[in-house]
C-alpha positions in Angstrom: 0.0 0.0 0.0 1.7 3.4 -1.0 0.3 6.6 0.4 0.9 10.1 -1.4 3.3 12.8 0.9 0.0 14.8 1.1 -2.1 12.1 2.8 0.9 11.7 5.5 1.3 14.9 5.7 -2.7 15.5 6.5 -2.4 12.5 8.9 0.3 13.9 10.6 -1.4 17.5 11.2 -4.3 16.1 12.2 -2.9 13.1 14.4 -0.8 16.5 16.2 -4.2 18.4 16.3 -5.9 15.5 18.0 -3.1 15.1 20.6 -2.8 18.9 21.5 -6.8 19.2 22.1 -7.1 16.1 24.2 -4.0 16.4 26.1 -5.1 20.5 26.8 -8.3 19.7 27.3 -7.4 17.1 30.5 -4.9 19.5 31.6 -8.0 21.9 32.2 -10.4 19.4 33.6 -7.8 17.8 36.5 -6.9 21.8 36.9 -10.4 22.3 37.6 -12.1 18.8 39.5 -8.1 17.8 41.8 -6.5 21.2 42.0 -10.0 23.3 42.2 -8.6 26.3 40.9 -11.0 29.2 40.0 -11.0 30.6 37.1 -8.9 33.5 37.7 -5.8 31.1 39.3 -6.6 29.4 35.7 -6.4 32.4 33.5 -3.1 33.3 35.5 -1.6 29.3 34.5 -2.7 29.6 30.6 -1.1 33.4 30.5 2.2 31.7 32.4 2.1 28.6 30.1 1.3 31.0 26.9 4.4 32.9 27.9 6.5 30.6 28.7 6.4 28.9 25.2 6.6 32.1 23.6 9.7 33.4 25.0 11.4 30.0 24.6 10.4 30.0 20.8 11.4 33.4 20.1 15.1 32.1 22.3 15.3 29.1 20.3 15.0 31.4 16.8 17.3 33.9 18.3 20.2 32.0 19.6 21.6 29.5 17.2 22.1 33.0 14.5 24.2 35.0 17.3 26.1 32.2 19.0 29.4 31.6 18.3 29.4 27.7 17.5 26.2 28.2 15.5 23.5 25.9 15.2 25.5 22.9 16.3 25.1 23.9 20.6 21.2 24.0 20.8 19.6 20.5 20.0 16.5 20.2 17.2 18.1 23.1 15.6 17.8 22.8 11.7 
């Protein structure tokens, strides 16, 4: 059986998609029933999160250009 790169591409995306929306959605239902936060402690963990991924992305595409041994120190750099 041969697939096309498009059909493993689309199953790939939406394999990813399905992961991320389960996996966030039972992050925000054990947040809610075992921790019992309210949902001003849980805006303040989703802005922390939402930061915290954004300033290590914008690191990861900053650093390997100005550091002296290049790409080669940070690993998963392409």
């Amino acid at each position: 059986m041969k697939f096309r790169a498009s059909q493993v591409f689309k199953t790939k995306v939406f394999m990813t998609s399905l992961a991320n929306a389960t996996a966030f959605t039972t992050y925000a239902v054990y947040y809610i029933s075992q921790l019992g936060l309210n949902p001003f402690e849980l805006l303040l963990v989703g802005t922390v999160l939402e930061a915290t991924v954004l300033i290590f992305e914008e690191l990861r595409e900053w650093l390997p250009i100005r550091m002296a041994g290049g790409c080669r120190l940070l690993p998963g750099c392409w």
